[in-house]
C-alpha positions in Angstrom: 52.4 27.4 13.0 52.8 25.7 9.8 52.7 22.2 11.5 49.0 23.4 13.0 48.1 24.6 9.7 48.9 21.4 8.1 47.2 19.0 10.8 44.0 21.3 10.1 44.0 20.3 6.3 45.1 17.1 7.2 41.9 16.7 9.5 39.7 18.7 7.1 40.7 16.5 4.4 40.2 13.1 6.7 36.7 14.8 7.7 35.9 14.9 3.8 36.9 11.4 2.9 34.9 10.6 6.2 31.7 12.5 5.3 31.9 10.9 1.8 32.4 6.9 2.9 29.7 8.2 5.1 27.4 9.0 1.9 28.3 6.3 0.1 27.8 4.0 2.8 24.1 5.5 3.5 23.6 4.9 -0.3 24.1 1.6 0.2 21.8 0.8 2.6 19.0 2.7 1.4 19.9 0.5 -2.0 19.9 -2.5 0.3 16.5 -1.8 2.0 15.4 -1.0 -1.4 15.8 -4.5 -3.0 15.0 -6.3 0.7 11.6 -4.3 0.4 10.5 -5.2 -3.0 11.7 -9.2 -2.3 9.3 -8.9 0.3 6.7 -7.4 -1.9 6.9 -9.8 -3.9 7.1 -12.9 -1.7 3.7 -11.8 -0.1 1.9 -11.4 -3.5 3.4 -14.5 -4.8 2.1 -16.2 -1.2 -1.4 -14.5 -1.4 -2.0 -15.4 -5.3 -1.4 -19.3 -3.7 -3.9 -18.7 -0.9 -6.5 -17.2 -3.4 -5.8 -20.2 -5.7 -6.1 -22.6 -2.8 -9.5 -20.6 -1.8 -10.9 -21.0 -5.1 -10.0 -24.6 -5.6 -11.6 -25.7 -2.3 -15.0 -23.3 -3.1 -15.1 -24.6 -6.3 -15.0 -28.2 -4.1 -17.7 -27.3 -1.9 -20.1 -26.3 -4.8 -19.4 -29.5 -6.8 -20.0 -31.2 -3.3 -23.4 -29.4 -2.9 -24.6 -29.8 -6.6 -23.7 -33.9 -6.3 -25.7 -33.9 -3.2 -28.5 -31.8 -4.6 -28.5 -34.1 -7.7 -28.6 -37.8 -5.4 -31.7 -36.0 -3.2 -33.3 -35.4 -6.2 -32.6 -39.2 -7.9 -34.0 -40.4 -4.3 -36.7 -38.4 -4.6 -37.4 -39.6 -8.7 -37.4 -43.4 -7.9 -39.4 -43.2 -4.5 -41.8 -40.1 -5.2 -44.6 -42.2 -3.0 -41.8 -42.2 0.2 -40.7 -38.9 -0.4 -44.0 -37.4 0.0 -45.0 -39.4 2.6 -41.8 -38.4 4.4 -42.2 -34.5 4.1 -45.4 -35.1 5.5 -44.1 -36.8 8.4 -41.6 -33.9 8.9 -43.7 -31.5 8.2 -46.6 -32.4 11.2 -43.9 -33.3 13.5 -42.5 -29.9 12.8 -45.9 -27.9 12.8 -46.6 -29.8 16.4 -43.1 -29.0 18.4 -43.6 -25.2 17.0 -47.6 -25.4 18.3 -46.6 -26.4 21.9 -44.5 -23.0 22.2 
């Protein structure tokens, strides 16, 4: 009977040590997932603060693009006010007689 009694503390005692590596272990990987979560965090706002830079750089592109062209229409338009005129005109009729027909 003693021999029983001491396999039960034996297992209770293996049971312990078992439910404690057990904690420890979940510890661990709730530690791990932890760190792995904010890495990502931080990869993806470090990798969306480059698109948003990229984003701005190429709008910032497009407007010098637009305010160039907007400036060489209106040079054009300065040195050949005569041809310009005569031009909208043109545009204009032809415009006014393709919406007429409708």
């Amino acid at each position: 009977m003693a021999s029983t009694k001491t396999n039960d503390d034996d297992l209770q005692k293996e049971f312990e040590e078992l439910k404690s590596q057990f904690s420890e272990l979940m510890q661990v990987l709730k530690n791990n997932s932890e760190e792995t979560s904010d890495d990502l965090k931080q990869k993806l706002q470090h990798e969306f603060k480059d698109y948003q830079e990229k984003a701005e750089k190429k709008l910032s592109d497009i407007q010098e693009l637009g305010t160039e062209s907007l400036e060489e229409v209106s040079e054009r338009i300065r040195r050949n006010p005569v041809s310009s005129l005569l031009l909208a005109f043109g545009a204009g009729y032809i415009l006014s007689k393709i919406l007429k027909n409708d």
